[in-house]
Steps between C-alpha positions, in 0.01 A plus 500: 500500500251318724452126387166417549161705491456428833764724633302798464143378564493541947388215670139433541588277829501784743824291575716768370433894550449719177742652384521881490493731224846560471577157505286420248544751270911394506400169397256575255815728317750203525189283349462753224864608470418836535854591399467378142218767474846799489599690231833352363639833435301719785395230762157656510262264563127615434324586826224320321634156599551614835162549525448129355687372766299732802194341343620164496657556891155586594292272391781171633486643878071519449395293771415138348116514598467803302318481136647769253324641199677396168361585149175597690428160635586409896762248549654322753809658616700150509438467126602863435828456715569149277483700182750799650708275582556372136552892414888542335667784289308397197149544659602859659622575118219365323244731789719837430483462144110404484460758733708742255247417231182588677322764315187567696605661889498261799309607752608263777893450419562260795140246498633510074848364557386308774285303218800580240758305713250212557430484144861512401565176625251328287605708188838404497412152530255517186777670323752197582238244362446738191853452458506218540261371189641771261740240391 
């Protein structure tokens, strides 16, 4: 696993070229552990968290000037590639199986988990402090 959440954010500096998709997206599956996601009897692993990890790929090798649309507000796409980069098994679990529980259809999949995977970081943290007081 990476150690820091700056291995997958790209450097800012224009020091350092981007790195390409396919770079990214092989770090972004180490970062997730993207093998944990298999089957222990099949080894099928959902395409769904592929798809996770094209979405997080894509928005890491965004060029850092751009701004990026997240829950419907414009932000900053330094402060959206600090928050991927926090992004572990736990988040991609806790987006497939809020995503499972949708009832209404999505009618933009990828600006949804976009927001999902953003907002994943922040839920996981509130349910650590929950946790934490539910002594």
């Amino acid at each position: 696993m990476l150690s820091h959440s700056a291995s997958l954010c790209p450097s800012s500096s224009g020091d350092a070229p981007l790195l390409s998709f396919s770079d990214m997206l092989a770090r972004v599956m180490l970062q997730v552990e993207y093998h944990c996601f298999a089957d222990l009897r099949s080894g099928f692993i959902d395409p769904f968290y592929k798809e996770l990890c094209f979405i997080i790929a894509e928005v890491l090798v965004l060029d850092p000037v751009v701004v990026i649309k997240v829950n419907g507000v414009q932000l900053p796409i330094s402060l959206v590639h600090d928050i991927y980069a926090q992004l572990r098994n736990e988040h991609l679990r806790l987006v497939f199986s809020n995503f499972c529980d949708v009832s209404s259809r999505v009618f933009n999949k990828k600006a949804y988990l976009r927001s999902s995977l953003y907002n994943s970081v922040f839920e996981i943290v509130s349910q650590d402090v929950n946790q934490a007081f539910d002594i």
